[in-house]
PyMOL Python script that loads the backbone (N, CA, C, O; Angstrom):
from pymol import cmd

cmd.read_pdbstr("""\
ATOM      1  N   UNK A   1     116.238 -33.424 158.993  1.00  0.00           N
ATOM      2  CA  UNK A   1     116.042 -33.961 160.334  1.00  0.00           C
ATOM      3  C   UNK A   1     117.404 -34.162 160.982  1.00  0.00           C
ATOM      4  O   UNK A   1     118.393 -34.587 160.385  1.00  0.00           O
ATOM      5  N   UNK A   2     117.361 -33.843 162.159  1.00  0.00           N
ATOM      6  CA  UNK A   2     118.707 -33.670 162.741  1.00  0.00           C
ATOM      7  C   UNK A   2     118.403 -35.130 163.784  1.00  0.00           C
ATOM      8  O   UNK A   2     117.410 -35.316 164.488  1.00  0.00           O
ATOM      9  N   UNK A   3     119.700 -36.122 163.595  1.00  0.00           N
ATOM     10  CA  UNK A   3     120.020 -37.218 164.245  1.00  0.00           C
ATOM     11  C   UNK A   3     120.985 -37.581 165.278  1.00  0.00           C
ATOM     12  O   UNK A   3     122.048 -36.984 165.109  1.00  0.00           O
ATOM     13  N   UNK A   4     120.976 -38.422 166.374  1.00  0.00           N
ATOM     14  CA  UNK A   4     121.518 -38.279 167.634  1.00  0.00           C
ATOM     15  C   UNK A   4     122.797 -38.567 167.267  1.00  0.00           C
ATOM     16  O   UNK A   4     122.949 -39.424 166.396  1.00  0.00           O
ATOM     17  N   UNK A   5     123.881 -37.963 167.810  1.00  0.00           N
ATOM     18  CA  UNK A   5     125.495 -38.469 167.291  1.00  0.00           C
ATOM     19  C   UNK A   5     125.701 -39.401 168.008  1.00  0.00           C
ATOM     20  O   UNK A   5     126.511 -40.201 167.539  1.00  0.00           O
ATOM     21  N   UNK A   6     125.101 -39.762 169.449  1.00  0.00           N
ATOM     22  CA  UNK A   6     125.068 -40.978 170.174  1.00  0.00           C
ATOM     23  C   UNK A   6     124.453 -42.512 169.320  1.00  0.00           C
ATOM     24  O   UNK A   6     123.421 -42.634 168.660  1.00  0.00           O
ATOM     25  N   UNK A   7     125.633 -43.660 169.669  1.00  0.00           N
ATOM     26  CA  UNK A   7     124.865 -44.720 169.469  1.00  0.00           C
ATOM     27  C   UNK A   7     123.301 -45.327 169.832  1.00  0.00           C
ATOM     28  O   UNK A   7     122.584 -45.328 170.833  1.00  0.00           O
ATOM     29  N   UNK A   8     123.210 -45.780 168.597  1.00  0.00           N
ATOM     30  CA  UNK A   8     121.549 -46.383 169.183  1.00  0.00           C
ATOM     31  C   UNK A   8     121.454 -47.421 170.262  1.00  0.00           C
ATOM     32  O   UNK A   8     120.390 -47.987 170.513  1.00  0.00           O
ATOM     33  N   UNK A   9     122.680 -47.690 170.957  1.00  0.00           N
ATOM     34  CA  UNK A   9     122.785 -48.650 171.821  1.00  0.00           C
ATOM     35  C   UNK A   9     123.180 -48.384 173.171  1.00  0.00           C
ATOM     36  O   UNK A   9     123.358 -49.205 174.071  1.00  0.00           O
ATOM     37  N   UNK A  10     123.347 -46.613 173.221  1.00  0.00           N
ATOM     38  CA  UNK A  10     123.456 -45.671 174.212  1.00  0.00           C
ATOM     39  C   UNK A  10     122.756 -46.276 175.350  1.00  0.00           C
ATOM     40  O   UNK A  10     121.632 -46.639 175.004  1.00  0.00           O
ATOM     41  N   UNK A  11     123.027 -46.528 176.646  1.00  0.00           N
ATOM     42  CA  UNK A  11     122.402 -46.959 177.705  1.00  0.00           C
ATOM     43  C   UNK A  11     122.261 -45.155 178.533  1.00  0.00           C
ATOM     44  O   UNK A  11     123.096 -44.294 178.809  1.00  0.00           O
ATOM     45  N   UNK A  12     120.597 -45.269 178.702  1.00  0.00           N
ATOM     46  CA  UNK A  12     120.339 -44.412 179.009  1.00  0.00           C
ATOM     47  C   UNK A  12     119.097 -44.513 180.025  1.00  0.00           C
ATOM     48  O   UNK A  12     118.459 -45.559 179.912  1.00  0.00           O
ATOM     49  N   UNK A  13     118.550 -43.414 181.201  1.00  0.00           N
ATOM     50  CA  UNK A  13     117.628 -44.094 182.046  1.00  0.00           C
ATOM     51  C   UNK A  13     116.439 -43.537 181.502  1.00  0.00           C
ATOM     52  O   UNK A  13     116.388 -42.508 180.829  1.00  0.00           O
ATOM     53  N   UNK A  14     115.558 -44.211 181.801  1.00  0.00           N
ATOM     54  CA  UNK A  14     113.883 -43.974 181.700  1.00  0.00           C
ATOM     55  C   UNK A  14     113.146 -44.199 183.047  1.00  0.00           C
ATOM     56  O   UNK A  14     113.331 -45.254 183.653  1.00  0.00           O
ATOM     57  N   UNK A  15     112.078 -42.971 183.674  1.00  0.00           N
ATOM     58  CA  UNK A  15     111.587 -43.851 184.631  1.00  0.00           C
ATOM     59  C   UNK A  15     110.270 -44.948 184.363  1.00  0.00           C
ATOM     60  O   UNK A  15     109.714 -45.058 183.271  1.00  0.00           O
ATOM     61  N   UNK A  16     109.957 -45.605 185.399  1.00  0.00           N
ATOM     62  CA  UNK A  16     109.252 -46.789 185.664  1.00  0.00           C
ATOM     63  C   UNK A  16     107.878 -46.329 184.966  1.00  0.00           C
ATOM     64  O   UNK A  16     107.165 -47.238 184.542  1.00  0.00           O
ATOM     65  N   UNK A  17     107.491 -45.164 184.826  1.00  0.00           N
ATOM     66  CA  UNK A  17     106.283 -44.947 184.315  1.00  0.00           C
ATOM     67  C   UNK A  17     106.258 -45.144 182.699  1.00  0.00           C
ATOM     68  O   UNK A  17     105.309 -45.574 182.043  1.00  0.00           O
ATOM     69  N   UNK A  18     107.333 -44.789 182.290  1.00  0.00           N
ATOM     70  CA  UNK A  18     107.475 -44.525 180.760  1.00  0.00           C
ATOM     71  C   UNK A  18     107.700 -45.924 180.166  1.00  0.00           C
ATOM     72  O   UNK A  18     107.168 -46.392 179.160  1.00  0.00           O
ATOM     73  N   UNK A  19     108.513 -46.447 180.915  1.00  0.00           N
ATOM     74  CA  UNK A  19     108.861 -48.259 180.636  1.00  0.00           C
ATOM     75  C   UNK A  19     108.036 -49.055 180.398  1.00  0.00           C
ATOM     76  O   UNK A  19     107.821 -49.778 179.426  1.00  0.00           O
ATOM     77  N   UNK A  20     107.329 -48.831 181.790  1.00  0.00           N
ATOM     78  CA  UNK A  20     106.335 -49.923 182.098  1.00  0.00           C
ATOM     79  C   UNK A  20     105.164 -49.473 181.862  1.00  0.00           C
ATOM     80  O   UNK A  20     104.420 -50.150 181.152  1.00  0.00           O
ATOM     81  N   UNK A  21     104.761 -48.345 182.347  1.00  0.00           N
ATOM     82  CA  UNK A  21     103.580 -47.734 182.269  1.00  0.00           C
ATOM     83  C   UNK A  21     103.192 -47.391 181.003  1.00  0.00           C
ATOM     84  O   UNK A  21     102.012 -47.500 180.670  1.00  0.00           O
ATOM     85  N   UNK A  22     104.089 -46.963 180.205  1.00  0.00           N
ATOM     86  CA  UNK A  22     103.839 -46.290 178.479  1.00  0.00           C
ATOM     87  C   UNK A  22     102.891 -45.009 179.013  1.00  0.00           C
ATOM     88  O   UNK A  22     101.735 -44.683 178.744  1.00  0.00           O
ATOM     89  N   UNK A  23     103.866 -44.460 179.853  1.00  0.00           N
ATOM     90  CA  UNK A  23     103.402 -42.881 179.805  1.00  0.00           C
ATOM     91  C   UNK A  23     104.217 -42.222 179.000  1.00  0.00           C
ATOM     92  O   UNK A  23     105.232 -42.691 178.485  1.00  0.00           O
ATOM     93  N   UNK A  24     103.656 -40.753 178.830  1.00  0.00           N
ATOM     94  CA  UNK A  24     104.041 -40.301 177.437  1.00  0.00           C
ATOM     95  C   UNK A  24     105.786 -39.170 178.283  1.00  0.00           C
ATOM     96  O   UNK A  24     105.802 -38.802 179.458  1.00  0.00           O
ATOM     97  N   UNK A  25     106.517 -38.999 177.648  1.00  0.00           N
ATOM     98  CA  UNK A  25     107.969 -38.659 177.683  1.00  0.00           C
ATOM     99  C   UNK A  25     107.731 -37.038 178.234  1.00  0.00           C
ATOM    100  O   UNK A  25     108.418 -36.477 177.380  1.00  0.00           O
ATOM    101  N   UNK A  26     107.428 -36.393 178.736  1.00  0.00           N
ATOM    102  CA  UNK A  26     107.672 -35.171 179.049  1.00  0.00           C
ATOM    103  C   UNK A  26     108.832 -34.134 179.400  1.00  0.00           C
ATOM    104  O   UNK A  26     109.054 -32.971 179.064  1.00  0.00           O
ATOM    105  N   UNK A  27     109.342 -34.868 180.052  1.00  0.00           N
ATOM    106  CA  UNK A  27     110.511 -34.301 180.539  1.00  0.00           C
ATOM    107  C   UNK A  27     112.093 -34.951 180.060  1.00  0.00           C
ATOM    108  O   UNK A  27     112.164 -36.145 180.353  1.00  0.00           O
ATOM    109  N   UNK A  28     113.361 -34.407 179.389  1.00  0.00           N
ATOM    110  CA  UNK A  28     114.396 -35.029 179.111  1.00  0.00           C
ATOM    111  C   UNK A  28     115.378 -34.309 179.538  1.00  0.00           C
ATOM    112  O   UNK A  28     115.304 -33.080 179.541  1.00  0.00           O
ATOM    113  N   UNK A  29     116.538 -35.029 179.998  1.00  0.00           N
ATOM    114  CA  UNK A  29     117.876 -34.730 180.263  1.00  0.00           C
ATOM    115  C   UNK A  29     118.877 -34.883 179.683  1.00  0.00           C
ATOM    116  O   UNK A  29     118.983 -36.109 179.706  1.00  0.00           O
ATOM    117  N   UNK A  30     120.128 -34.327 178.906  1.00  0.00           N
ATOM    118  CA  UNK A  30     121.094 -34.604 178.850  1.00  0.00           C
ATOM    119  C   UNK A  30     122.260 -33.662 179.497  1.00  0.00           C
ATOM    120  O   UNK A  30     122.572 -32.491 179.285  1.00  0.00           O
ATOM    121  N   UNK A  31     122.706 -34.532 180.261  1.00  0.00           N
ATOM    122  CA  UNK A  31     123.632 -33.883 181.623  1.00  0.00           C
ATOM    123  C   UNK A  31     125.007 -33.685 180.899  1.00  0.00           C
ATOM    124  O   UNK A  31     125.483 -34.366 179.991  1.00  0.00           O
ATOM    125  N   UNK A  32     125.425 -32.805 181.402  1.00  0.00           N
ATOM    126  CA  UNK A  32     126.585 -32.356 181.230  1.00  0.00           C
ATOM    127  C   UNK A  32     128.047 -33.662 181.098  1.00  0.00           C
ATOM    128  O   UNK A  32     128.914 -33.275 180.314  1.00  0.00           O
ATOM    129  N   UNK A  33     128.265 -34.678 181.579  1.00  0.00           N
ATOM    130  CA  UNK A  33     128.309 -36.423 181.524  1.00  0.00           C
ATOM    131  C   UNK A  33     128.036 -37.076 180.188  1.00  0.00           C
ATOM    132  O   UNK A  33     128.682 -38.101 179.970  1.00  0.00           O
ATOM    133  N   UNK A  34     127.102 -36.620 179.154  1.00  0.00           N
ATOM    134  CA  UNK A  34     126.248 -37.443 178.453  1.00  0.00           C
ATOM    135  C   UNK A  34     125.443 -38.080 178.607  1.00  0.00           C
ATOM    136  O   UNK A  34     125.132 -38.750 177.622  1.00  0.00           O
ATOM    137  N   UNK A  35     124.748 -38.250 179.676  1.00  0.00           N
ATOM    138  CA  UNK A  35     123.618 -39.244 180.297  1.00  0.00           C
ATOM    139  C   UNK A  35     122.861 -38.536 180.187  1.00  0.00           C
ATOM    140  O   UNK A  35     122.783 -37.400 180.655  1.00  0.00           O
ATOM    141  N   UNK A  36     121.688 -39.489 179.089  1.00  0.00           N
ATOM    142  CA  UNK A  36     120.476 -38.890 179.054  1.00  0.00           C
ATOM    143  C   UNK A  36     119.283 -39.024 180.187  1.00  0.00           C
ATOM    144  O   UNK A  36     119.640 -40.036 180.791  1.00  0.00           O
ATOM    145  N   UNK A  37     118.110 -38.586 180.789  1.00  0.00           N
ATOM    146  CA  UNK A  37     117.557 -39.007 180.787  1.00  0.00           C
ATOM    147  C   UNK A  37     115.669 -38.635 180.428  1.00  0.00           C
ATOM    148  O   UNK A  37     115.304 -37.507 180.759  1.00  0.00           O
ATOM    149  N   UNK A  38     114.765 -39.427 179.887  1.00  0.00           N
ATOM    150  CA  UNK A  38     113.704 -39.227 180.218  1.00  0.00           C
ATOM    151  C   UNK A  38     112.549 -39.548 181.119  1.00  0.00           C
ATOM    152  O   UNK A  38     112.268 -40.713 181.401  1.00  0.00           O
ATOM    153  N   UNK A  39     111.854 -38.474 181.587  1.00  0.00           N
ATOM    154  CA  UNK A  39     111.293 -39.214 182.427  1.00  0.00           C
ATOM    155  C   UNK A  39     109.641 -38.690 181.612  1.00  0.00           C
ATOM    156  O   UNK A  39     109.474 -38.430 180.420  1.00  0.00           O
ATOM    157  N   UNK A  40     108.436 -38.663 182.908  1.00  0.00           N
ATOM    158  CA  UNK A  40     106.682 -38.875 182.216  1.00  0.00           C
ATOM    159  C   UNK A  40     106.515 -37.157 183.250  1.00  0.00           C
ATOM    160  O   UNK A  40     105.424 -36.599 183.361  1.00  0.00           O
ATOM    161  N   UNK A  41     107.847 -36.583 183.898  1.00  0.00           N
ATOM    162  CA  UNK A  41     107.607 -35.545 184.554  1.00  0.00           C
ATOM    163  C   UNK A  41     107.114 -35.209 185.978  1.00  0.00           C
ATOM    164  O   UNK A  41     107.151 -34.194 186.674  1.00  0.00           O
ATOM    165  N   UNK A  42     106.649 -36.434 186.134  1.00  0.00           N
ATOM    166  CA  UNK A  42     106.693 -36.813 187.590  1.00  0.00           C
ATOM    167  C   UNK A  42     107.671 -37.045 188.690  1.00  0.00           C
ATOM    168  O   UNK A  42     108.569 -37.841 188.417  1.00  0.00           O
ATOM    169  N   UNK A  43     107.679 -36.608 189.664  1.00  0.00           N
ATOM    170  CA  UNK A  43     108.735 -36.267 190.411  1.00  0.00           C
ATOM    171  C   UNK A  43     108.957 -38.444 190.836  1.00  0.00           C
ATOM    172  O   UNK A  43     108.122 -39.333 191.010  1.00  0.00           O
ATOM    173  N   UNK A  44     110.107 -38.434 190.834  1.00  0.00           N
ATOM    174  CA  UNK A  44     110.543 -39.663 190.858  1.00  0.00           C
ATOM    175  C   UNK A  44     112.422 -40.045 191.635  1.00  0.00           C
ATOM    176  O   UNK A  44     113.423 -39.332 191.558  1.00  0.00           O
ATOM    177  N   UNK A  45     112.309 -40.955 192.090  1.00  0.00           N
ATOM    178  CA  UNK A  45     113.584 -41.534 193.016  1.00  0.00           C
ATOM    179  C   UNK A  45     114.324 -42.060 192.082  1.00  0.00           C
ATOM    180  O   UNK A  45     113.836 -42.391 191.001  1.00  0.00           O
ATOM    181  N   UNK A  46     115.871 -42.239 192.434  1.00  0.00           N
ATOM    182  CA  UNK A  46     116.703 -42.529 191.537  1.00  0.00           C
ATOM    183  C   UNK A  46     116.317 -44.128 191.543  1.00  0.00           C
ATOM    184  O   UNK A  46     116.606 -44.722 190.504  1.00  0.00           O
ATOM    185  N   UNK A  47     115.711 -44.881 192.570  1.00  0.00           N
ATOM    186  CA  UNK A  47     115.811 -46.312 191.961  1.00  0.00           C
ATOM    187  C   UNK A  47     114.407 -46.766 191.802  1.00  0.00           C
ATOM    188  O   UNK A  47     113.818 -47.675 192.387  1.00  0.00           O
ATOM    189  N   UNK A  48     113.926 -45.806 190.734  1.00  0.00           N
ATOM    190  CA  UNK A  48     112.511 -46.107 189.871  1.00  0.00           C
ATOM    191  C   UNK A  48     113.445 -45.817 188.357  1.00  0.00           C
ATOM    192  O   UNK A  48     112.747 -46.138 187.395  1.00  0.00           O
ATOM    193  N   UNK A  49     114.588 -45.387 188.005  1.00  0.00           N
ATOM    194  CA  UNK A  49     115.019 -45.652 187.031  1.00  0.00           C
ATOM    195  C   UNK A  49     115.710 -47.077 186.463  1.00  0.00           C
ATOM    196  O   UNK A  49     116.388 -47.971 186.970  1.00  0.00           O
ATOM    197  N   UNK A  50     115.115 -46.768 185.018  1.00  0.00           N
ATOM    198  CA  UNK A  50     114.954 -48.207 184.279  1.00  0.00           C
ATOM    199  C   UNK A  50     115.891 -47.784 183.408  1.00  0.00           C
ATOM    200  O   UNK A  50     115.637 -46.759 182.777  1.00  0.00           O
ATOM    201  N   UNK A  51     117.306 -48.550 183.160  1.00  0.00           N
ATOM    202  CA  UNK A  51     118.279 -48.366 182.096  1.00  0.00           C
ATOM    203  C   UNK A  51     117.611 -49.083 180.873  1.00  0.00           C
ATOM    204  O   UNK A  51     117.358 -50.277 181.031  1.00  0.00           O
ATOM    205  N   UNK A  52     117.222 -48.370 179.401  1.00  0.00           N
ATOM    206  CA  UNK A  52     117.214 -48.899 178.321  1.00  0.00           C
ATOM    207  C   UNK A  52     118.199 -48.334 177.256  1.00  0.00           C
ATOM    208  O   UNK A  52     119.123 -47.598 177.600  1.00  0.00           O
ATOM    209  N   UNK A  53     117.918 -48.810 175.506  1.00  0.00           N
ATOM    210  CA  UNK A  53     118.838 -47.973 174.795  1.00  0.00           C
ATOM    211  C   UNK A  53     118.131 -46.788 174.110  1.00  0.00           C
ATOM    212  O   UNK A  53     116.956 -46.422 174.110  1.00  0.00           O
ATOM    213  N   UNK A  54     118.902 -46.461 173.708  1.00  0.00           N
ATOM    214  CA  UNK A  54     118.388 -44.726 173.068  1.00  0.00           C
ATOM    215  C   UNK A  54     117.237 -45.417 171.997  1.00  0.00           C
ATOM    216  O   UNK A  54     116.035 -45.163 171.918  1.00  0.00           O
ATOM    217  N   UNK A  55     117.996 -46.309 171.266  1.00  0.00           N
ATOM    218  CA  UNK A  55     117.086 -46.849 170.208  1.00  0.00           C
ATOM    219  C   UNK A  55     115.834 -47.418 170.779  1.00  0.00           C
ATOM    220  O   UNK A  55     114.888 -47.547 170.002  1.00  0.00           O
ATOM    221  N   UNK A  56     115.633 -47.910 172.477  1.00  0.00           N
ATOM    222  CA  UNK A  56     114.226 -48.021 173.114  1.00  0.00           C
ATOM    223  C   UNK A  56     113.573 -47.343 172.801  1.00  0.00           C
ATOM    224  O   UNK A  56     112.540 -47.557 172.166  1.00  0.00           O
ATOM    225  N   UNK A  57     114.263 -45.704 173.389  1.00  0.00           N
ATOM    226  CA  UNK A  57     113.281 -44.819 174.000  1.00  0.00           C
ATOM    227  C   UNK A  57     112.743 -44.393 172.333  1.00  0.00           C
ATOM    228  O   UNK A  57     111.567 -44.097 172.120  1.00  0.00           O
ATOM    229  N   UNK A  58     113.944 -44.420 171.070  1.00  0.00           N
ATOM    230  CA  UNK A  58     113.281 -43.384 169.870  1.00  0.00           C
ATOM    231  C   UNK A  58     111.943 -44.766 169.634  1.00  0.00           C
ATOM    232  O   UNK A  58     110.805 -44.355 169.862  1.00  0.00           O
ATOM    233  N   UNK A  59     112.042 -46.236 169.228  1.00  0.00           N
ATOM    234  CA  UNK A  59     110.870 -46.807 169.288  1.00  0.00           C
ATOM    235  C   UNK A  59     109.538 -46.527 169.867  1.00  0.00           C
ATOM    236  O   UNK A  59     108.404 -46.748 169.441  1.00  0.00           O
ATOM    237  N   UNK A  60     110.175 -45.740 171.431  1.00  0.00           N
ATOM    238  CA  UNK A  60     108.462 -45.803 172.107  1.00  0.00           C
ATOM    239  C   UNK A  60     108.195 -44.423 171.512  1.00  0.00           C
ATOM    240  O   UNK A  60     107.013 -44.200 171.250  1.00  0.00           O
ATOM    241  N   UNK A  61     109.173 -43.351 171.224  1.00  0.00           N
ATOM    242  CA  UNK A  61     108.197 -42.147 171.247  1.00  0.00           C
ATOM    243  C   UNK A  61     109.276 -41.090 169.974  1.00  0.00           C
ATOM    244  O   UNK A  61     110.102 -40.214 170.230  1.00  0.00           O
ATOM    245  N   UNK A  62     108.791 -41.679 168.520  1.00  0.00           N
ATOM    246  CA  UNK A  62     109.797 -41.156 167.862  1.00  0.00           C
ATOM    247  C   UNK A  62     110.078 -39.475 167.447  1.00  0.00           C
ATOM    248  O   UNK A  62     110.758 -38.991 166.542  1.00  0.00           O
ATOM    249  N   UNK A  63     109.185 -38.783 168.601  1.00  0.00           N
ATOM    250  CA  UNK A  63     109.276 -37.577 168.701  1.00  0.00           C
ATOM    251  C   UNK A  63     110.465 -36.576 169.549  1.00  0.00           C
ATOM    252  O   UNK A  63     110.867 -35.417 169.657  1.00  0.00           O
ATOM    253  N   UNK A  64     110.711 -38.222 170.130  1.00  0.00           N
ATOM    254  CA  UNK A  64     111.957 -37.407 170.621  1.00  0.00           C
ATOM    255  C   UNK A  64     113.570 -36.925 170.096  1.00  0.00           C
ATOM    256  O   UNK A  64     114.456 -36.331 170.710  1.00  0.00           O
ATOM    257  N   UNK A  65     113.519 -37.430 168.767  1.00  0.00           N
ATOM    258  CA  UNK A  65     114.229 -36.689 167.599  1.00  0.00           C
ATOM    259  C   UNK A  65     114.408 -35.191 167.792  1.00  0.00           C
ATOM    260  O   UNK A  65     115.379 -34.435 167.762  1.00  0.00           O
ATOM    261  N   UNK A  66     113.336 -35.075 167.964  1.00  0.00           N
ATOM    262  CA  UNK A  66     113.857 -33.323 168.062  1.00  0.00           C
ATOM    263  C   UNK A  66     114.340 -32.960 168.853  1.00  0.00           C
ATOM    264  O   UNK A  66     114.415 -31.732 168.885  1.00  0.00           O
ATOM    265  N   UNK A  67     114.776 -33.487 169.632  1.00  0.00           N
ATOM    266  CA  UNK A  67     116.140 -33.275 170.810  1.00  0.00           C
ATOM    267  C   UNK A  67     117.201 -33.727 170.459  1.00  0.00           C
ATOM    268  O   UNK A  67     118.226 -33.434 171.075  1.00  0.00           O
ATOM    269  N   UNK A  68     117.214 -34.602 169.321  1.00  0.00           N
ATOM    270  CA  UNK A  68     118.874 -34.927 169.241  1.00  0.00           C
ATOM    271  C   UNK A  68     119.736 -33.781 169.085  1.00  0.00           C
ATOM    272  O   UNK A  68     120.875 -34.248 169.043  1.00  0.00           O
ATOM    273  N   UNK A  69     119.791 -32.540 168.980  1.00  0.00           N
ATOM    274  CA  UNK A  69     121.029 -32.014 169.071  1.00  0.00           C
ATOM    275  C   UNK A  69     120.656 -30.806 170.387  1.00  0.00           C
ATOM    276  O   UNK A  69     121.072 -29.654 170.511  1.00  0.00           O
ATOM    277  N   UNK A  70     119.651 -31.660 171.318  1.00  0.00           N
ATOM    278  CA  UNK A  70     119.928 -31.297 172.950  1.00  0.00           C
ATOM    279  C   UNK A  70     121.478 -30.987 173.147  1.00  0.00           C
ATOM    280  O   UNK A  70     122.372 -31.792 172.884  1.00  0.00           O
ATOM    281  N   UNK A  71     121.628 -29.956 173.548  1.00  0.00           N
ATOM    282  CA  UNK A  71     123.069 -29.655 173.851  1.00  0.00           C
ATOM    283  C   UNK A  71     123.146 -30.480 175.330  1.00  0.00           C
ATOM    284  O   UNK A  71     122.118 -30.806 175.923  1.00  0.00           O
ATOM    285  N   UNK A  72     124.577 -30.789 175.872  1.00  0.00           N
ATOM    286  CA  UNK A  72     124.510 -31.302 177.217  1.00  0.00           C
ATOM    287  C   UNK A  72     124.765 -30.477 178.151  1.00  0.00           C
ATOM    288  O   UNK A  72     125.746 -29.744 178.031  1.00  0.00           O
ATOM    289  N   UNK A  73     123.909 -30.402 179.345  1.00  0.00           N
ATOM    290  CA  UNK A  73     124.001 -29.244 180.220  1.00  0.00           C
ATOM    291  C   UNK A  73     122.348 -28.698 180.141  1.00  0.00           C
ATOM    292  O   UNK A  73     122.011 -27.807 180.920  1.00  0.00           O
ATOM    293  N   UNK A  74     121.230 -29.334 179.062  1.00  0.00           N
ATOM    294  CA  UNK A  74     120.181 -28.498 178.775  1.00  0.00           C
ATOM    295  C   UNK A  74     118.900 -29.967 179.288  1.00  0.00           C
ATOM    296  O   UNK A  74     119.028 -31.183 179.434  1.00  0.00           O
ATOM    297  N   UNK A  75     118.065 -29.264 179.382  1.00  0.00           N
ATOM    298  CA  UNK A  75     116.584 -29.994 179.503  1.00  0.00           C
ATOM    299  C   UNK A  75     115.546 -29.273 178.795  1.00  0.00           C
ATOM    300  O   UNK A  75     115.459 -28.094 178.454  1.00  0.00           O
ATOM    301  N   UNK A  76     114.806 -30.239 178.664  1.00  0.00           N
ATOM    302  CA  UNK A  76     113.556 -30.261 177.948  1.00  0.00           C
ATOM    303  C   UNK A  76     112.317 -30.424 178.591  1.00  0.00           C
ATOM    304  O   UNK A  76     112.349 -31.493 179.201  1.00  0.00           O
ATOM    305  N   UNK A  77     111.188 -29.824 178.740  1.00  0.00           N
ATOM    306  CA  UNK A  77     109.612 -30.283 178.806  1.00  0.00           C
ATOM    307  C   UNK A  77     108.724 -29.924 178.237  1.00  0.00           C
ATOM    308  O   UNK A  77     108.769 -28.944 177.493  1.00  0.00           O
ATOM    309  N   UNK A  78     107.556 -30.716 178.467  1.00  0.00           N
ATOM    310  CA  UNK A  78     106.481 -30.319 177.228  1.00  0.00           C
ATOM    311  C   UNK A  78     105.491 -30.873 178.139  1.00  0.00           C
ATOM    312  O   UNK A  78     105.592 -31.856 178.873  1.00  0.00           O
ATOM    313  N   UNK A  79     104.443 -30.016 177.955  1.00  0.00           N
ATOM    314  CA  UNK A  79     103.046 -30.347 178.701  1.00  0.00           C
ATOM    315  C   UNK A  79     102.680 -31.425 178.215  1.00  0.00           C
ATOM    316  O   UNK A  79     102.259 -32.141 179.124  1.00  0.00           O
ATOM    317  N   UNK A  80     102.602 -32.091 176.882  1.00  0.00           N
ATOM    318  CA  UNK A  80     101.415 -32.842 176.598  1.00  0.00           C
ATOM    319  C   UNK A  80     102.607 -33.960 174.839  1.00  0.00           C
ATOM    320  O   UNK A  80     103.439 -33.608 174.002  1.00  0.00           O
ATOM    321  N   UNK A  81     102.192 -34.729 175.054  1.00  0.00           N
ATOM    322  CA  UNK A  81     102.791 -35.143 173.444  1.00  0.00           C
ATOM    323  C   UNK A  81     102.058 -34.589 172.713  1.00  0.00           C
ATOM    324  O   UNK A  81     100.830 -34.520 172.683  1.00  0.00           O
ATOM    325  N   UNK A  82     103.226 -33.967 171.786  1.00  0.00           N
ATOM    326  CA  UNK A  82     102.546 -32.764 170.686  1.00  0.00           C
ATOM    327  C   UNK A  82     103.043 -31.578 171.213  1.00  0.00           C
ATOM    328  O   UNK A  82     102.914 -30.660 170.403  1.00  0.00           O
ATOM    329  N   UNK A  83     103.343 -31.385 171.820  1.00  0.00           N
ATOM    330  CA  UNK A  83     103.097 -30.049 172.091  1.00  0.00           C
ATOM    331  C   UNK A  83     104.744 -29.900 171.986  1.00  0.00           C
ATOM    332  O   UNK A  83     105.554 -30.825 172.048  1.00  0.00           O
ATOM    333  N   UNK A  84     105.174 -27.738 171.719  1.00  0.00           N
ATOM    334  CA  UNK A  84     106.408 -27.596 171.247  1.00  0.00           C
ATOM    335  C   UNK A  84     106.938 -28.077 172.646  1.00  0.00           C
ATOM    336  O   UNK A  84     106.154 -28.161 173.592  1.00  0.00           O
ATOM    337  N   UNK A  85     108.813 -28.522 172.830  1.00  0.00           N
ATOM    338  CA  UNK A  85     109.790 -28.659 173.320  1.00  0.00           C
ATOM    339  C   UNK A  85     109.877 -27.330 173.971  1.00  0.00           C
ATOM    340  O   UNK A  85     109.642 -26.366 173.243  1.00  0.00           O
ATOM    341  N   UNK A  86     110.267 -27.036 175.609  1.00  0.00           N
ATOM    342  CA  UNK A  86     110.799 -25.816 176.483  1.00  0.00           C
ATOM    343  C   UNK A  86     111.985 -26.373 176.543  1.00  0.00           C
ATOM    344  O   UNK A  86     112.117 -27.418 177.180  1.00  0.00           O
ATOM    345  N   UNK A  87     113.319 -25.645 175.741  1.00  0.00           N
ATOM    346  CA  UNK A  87     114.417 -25.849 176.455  1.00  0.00           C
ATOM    347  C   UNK A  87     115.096 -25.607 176.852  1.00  0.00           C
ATOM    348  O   UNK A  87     115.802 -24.831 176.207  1.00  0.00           O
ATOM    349  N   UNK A  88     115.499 -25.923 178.023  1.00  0.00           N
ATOM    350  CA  UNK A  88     116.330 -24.125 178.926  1.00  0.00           C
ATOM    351  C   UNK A  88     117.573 -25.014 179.655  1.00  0.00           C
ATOM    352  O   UNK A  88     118.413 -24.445 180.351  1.00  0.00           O
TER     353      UNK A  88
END
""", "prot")
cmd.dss("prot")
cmd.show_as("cartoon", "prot")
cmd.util.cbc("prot")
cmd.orient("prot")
């Protein structure tokens, strides 16, 4: 299993759906910066983002492991939890 080289204390954004809502993670970012983010794939405004830590987001959805060696510059989506990672 491949693990994030980022701290688990990484401040990173989530939007308002995934936070609060406990919608499921669809879509992820890691920008060219190091800033991650995930969002539920829904098109969303920058101030519906919710700063948590990496170690939040692996608690709510520990599938998102398989992105830790997301290169930066790349994104991720997935129709459905479960389903494989698109990453382009």
């Amino acid at each position: 299993m491949t693990f994030f080289s980022d701290p688990e204390g990484l401040a990173v954004f989530a939007c308002e759906d995934v936070f609060y809502g406990g919608a499921v993670i669809l879509y992820v970012c890691h920008s060219l910066d190091n800033l991650w983010i995930f969002q539920c794939g829904e098109e969303h405004q920058d101030d519906d983002a919710v700063f948590l830590s990496l170690q939040q987001i692996l608690d709510f959805d520990r599938s998102i492991m398989e992105l830790a060696d997301l290169p930066a510059g790349k994104q991720a989506k997935r129709p459905s939890r479960g389903a494989p990672w698109d990453i382009y």
